[in-house]
MARTORSE-745459 format. One line per field, with one value per residue (C-alpha): residue number from 1; residue in one letter; y, x negated, z. Coordinates in pm, 1 decimal. Layout:
i	c(NUM	...)
aa	c(A	...)
c2	c(Y	...)
c1	c(X	...)
c3	c(Z	...)
***
This chain:
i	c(1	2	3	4	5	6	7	8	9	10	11	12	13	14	15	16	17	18	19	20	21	22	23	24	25	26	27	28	29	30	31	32	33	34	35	36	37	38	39	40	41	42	43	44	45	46	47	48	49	50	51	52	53	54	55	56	57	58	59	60	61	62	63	64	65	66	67	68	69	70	71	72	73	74	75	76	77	78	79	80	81	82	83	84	85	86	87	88	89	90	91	92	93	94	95	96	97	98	99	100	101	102	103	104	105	106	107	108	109	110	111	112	113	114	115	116	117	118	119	120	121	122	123	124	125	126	127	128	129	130	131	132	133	134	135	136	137	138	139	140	141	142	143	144	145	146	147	148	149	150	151	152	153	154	155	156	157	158	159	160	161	162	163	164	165	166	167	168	169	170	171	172	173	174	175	176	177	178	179	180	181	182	183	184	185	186	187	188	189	190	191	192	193	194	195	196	197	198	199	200	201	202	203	204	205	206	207	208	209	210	211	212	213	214	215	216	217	218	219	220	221	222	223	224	225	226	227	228	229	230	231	232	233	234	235	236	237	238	239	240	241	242	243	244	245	246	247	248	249	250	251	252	253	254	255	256	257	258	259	260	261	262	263	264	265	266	267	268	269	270	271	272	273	274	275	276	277	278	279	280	281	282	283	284	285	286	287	288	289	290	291	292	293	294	295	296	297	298	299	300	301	302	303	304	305	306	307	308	309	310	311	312	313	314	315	316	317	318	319	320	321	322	323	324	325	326	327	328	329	330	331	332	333	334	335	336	337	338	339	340	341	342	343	344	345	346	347	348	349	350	351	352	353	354	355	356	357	358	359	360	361	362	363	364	365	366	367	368	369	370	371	372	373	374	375	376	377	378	379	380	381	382)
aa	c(X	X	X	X	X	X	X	X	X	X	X	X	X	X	X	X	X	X	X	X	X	X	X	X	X	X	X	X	X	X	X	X	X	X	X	X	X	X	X	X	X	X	X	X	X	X	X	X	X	X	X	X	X	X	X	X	X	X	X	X	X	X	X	X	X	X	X	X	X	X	X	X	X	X	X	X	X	X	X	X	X	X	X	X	X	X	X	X	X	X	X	X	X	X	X	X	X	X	X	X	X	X	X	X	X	X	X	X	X	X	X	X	X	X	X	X	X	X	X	X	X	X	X	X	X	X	X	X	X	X	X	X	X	X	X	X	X	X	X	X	X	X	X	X	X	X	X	X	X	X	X	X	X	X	X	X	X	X	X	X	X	X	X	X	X	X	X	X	X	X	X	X	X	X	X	X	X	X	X	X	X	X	X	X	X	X	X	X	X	X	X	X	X	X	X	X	X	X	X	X	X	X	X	X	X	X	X	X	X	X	X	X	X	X	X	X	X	X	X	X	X	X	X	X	X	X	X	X	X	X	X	X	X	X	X	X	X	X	X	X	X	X	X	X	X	X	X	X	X	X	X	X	X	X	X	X	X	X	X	X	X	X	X	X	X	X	X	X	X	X	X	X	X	X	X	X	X	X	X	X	X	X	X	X	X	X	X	X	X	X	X	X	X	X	X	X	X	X	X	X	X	X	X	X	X	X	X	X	X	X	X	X	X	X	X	X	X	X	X	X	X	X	X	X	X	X	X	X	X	X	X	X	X	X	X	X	X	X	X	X	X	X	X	X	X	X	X	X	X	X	X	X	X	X	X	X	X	X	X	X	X	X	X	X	X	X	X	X	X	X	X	X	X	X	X	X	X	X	X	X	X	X)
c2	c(-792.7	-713.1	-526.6	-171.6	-85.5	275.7	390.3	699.6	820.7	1090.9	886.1	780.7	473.7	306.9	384.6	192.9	-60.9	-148.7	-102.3	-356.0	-667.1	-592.5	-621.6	-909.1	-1043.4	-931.5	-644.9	-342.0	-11.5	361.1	615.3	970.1	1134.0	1370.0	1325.2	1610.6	1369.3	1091.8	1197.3	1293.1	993.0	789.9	989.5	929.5	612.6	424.2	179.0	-147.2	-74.1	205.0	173.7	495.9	661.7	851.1	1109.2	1345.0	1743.5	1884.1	1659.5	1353.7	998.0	1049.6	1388.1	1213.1	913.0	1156.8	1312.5	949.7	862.3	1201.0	1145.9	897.7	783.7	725.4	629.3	246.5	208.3	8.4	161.1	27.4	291.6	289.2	415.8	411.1	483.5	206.7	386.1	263.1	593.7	647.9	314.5	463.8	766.2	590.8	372.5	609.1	821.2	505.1	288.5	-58.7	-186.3	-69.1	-163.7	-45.0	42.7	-143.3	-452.8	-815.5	-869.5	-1211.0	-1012.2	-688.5	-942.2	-1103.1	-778.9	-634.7	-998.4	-1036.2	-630.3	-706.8	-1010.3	-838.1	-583.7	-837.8	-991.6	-676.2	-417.4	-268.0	-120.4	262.7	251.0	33.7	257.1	70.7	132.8	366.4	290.0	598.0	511.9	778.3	822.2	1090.4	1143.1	942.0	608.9	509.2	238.2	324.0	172.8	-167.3	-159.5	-56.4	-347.2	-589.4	-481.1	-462.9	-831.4	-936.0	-726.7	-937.3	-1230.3	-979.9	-794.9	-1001.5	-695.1	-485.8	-220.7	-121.1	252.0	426.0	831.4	942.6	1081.2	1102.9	898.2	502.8	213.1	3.8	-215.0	-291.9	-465.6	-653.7	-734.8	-547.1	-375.2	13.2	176.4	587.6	455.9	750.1	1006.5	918.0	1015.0	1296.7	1453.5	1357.6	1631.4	1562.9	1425.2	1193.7	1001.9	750.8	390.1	248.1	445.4	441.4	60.8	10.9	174.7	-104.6	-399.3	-759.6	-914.0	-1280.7	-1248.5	-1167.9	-757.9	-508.1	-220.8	148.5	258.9	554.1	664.9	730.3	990.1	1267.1	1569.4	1403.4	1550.9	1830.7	1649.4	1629.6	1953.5	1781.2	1743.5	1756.4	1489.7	1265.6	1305.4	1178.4	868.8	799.4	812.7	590.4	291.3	316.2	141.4	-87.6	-279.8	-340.2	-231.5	28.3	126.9	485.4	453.1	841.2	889.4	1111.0	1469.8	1730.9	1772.2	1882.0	1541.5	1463.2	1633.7	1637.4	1231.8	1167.5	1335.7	1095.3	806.9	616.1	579.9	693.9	480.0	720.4	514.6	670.8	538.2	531.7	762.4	1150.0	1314.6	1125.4	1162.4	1518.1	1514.6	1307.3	1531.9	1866.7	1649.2	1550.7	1915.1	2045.5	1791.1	1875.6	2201.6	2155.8	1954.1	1597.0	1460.1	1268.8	1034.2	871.7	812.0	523.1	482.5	172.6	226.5	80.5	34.1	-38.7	-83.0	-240.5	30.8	159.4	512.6	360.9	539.9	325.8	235.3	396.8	730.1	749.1	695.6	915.2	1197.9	1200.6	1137.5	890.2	500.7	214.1	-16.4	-225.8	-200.6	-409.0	-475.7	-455.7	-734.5	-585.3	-890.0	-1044.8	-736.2	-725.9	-1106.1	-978.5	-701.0	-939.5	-1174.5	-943.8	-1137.6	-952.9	-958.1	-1118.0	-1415.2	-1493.9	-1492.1	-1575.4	-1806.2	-1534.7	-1246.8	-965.8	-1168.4	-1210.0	-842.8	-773.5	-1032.1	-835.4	-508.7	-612.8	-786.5	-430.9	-208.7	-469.6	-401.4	-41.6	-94.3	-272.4	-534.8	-951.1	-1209.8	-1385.1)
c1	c(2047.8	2382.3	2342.9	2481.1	2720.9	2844.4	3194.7	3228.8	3559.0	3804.0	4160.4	4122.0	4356.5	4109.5	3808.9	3998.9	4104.2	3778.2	3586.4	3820.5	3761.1	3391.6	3359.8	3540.0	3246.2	2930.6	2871.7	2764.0	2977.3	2886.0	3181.4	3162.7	3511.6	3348.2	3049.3	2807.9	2927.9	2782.1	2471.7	2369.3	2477.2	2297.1	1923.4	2022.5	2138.3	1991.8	2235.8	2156.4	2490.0	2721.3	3062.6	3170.4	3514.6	3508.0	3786.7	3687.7	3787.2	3435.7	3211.3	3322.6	3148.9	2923.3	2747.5	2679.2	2516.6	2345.2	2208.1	2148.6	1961.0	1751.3	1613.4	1313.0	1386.6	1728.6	1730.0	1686.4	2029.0	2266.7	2617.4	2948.6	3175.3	3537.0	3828.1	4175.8	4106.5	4083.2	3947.8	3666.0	3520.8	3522.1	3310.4	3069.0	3050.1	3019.3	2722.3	2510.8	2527.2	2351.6	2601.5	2535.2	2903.8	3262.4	3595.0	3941.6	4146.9	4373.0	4120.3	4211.1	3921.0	3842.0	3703.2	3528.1	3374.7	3243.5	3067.4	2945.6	2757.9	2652.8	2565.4	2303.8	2151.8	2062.7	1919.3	1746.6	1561.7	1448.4	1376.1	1064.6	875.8	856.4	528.1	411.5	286.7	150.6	-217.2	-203.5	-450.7	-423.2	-573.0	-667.2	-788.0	-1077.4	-865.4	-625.0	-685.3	-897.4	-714.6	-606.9	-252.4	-446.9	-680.2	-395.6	-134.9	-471.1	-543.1	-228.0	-164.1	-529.5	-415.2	-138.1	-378.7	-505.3	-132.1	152.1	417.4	301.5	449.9	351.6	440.1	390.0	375.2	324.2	641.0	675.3	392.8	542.3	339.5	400.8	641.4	511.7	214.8	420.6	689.7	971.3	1257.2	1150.1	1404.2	1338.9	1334.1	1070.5	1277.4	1604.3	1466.5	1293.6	1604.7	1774.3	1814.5	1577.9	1882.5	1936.4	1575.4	1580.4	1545.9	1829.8	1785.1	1427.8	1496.1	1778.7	1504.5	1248.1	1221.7	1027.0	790.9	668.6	370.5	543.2	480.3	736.0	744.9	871.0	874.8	887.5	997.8	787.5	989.7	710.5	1031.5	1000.5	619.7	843.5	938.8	598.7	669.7	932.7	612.3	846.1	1077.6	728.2	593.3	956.2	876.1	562.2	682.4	983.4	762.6	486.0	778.5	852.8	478.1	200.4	17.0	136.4	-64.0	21.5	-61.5	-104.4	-195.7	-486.2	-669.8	-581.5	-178.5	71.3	170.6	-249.1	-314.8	-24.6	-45.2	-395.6	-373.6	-78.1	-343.5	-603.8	-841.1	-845.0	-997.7	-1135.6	-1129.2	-1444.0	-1559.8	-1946.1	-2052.2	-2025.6	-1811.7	-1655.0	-1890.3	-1887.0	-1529.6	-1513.9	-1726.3	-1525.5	-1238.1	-1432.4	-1551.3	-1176.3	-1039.4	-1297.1	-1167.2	-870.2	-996.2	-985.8	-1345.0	-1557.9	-1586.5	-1239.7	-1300.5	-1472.3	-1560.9	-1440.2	-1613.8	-1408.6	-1636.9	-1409.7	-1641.2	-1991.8	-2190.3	-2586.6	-2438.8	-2322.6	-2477.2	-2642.2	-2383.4	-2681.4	-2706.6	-2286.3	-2286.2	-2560.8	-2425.8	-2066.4	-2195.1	-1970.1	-1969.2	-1914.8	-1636.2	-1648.5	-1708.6	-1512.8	-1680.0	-1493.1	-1268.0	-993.5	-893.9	-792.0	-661.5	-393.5	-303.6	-224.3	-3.9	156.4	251.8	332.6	74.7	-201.4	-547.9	-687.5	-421.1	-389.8	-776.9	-900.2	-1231.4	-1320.0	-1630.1	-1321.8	-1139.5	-1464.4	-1503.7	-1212.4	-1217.4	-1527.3	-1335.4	-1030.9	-1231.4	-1432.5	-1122.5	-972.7	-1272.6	-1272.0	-863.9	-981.7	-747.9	-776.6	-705.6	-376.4)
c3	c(850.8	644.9	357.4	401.1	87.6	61.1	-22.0	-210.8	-264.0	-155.4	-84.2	246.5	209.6	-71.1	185.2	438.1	220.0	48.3	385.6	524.2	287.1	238.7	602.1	596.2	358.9	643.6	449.4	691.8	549.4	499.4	409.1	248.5	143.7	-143.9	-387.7	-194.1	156.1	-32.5	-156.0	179.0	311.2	11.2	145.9	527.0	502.8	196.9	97.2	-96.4	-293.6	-389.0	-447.1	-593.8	-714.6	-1039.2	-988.5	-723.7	-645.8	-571.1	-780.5	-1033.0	-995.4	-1340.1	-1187.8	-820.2	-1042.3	-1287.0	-923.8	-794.9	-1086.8	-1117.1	-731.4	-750.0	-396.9	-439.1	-834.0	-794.7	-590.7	-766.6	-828.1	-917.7	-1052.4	-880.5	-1092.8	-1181.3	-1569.9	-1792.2	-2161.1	-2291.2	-2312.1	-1959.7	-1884.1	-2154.5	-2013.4	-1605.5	-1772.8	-2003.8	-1679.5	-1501.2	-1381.4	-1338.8	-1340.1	-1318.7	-1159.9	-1211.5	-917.8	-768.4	-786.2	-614.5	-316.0	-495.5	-787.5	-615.3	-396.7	-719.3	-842.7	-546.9	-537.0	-865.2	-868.3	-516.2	-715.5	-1011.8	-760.7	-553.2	-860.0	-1041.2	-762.2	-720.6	-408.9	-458.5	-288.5	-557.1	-856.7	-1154.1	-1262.0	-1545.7	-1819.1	-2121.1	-2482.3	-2679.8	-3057.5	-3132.8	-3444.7	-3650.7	-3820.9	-3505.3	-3436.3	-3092.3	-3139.8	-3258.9	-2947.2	-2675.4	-2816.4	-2701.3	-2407.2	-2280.8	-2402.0	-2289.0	-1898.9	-1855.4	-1712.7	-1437.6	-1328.3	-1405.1	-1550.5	-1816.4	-2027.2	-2327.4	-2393.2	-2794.5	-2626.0	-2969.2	-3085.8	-3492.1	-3518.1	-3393.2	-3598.3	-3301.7	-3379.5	-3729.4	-3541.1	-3325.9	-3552.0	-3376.1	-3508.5	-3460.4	-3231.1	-3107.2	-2755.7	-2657.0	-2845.3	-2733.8	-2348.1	-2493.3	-2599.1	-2237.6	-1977.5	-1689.7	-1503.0	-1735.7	-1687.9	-1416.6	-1345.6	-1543.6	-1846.2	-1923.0	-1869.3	-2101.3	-2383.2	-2324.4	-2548.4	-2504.0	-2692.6	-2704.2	-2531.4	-2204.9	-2215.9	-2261.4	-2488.8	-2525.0	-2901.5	-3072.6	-3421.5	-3726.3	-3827.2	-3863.8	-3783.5	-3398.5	-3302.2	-3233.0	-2936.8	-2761.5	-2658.3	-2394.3	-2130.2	-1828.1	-1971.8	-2078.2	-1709.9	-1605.9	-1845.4	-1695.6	-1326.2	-1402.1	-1572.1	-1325.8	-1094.5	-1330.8	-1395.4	-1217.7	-1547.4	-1772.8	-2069.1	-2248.2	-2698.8	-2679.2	-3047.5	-3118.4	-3081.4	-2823.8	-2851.1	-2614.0	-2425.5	-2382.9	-2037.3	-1876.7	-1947.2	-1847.4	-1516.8	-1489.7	-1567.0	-1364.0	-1646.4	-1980.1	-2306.8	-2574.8	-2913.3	-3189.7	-3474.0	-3457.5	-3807.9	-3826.1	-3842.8	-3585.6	-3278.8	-3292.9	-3287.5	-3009.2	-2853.8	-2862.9	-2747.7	-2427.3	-2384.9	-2463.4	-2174.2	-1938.7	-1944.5	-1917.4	-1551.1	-1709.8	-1578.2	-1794.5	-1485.0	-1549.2	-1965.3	-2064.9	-2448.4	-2710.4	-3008.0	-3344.4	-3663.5	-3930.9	-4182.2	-4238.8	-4329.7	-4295.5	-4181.0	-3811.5	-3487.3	-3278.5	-2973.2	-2735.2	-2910.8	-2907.9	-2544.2	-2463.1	-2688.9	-2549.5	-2170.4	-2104.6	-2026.3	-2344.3	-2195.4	-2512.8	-2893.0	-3147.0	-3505.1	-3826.5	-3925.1	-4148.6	-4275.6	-3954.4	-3842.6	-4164.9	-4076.8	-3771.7	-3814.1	-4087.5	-3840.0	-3560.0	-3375.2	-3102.7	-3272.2	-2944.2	-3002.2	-3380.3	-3384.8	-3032.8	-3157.4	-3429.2	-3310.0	-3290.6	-3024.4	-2828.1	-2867.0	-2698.4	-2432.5	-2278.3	-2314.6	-2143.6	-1857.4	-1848.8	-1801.9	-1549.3	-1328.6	-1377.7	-1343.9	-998.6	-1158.7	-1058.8	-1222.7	-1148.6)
***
């Protein structure tokens, strides 16, 4: 079947025009003479491509894409913005709004043939079902210094064996440590979309604020500058996050700091299973308790948490795992023992625990937790 490209643009003579020599390629063609025309005829007719003008009466190209991008069903369309200007400002404007690539009118059909192709490749190789939603796995910290950060950058690493595209995600704004572990340059990717209108989060951007990492998983940072908590106030814009990398991944694992804040909630019930991180000695158990009781009332069952217990130090005054479990009525999915040496190597290096120190007791540890939450992730093995 040809694919279907839609023409957006209000001179009739380009429509007829561009129609013409894309035809002339196989390409099937859709034509709207206004921007509210072609966002109706985007939902009705779901084309693989849009070709879109910039400069139109009722509704300019940038607001149709900011709509484009803002519809979930719609946002993964690729779009090449048509125009007559030629300042750079105006391409930065066409692609913050979520453009994938621009052309200047009038344009030879040797080289808008040559985009539109290399516009449905890129398309071709990175699209993503919309029926396929990534399993959600949320890590939480009973209270700071828990080493929830430590234990999602593992499992997500360890995950990537059992669902082939993962994404790592810091939702802890102010509080990004992230990318001193992995050795990453620290970019406010979270608090840049924070700050966005909820418009302004779709497909494209939330994209272009992901980074890679060695081991084959991707990552969305956040800032450590403690002024940004403010921003985990911006729930709808988080949710809008979520949604948008659960399209992305077949795994996508949330870092979402510690305690009961703002972002918690909303963000488990966004979550297939939660992992509450506790340290074993008081006061941390009874901490970890009111947490569990606070989430349960706020209609987060104790069902979907399982329990990692972190001991980061050798000491007489641990709780025994069985007592921990049995207090805070829900099921141990692993326990990793104390290895702060191996731990500093590896945020030195910007190395996973799990891979700088794979034969050591730690990397055992968390072998068996990651195969836990894959089961309990109904995860397989690739």
């Amino acid at each position: 079947m040809a694919e279907k490209i839609l023409i957006v643009d209000d001179d009739i003579d380009t429509l007829k025009l561009v129609g013409l020599m894309l035809e002339r390629q196989g390409y099937s063609i859709a034509v709207a003479s206004n921007g509210a025309l072609g966002l109706n005829k985007a939902a009705a007719e779901r084309p693989d491509l849009i070709l879109l003008d910039v400069m139109m009466p009722d509704m300019d190209g940038y607001e149709v894409t900011r709509r484009l991008r803002s519809d979930p069903a719609l946002a993964h369309i690729p779009i090449i913005m048509f125009t007559a200007k030629t300042m750079v400002d105006d391409k930065v404007a066409g692609f913050e709004a979520g453009v994938d690539d621009y052309l200047t009118k009038p344009t030879h059909p040797a080289e808008l043939t040559a985009h539109v192709k290399a516009v449905l490749t890129r398309a071709a190789q990175t699209r993503t079902s919309p029926a396929e939603k990534a399993k959600v796995l949320a890590v939480l910290g009973a209270r700071g210094g828990m080493g929830a950060t430590t234990l999602a950058i593992n499992i997500a690493v360890l995950l990537k064996d059992h669902a082939q595209e993962v994404v790592l995600a810091e939702m802890n704004p102010g509080g990004g440590s992230m990318a001193l572990s992995l050795g990453l340059t620290e970019t406010p990717g979270l608090s840049n979309l924070l700050t966005r209108s909820l418009k302004d989060i779709h497909l494209r951007s939330v994209e272009s604020e992901l980074g890679d990492h060695n081991t084959g998983i991707r990552v969305l940072l956040t800032s450590a500058r403690p002024r940004e908590t403010e921003l985990e106030q911006a729930i709808p814009q988080m949710e809008a996050v979520v949604r948008n990398l659960s399209t992305m991944c077949n795994l996508l694992v949330l870092d979402l700091g510690s305690g009961m804040r703002p972002h918690v909630v909303p963000l488990l019930n966004m979550s297939d299973r939660a992992l509450l991180v506790v340290e074993p000695i008081f006061p941390s158990a009874s901490l970890a308790r009111n947490l569990l009781d606070d989430l349960q009332h706020s209609g987060i069952s104790r069902h979907k948490i399982s329990l990692a217990l972190m001991t980061r130090e050798r000491t007489s005054l641990q709780l025994p795992w069985q007592q921990v479990e049995s207090d805070l009525g829900i099921e141990l999915a692993g326990l990793v023992s104390p290895a702060p040496e191996q731990a500093h190597q590896a945020d030195q290096s910007g190395t996973p625990l799990v891979l700088l120190h794979s034969d050591a007791l730690v990397g055992d540890q968390l072998r068996k937790l990651g195969s836990r939450l894959a089961m309990l992730l109904q995860l397989k093995e690739s």
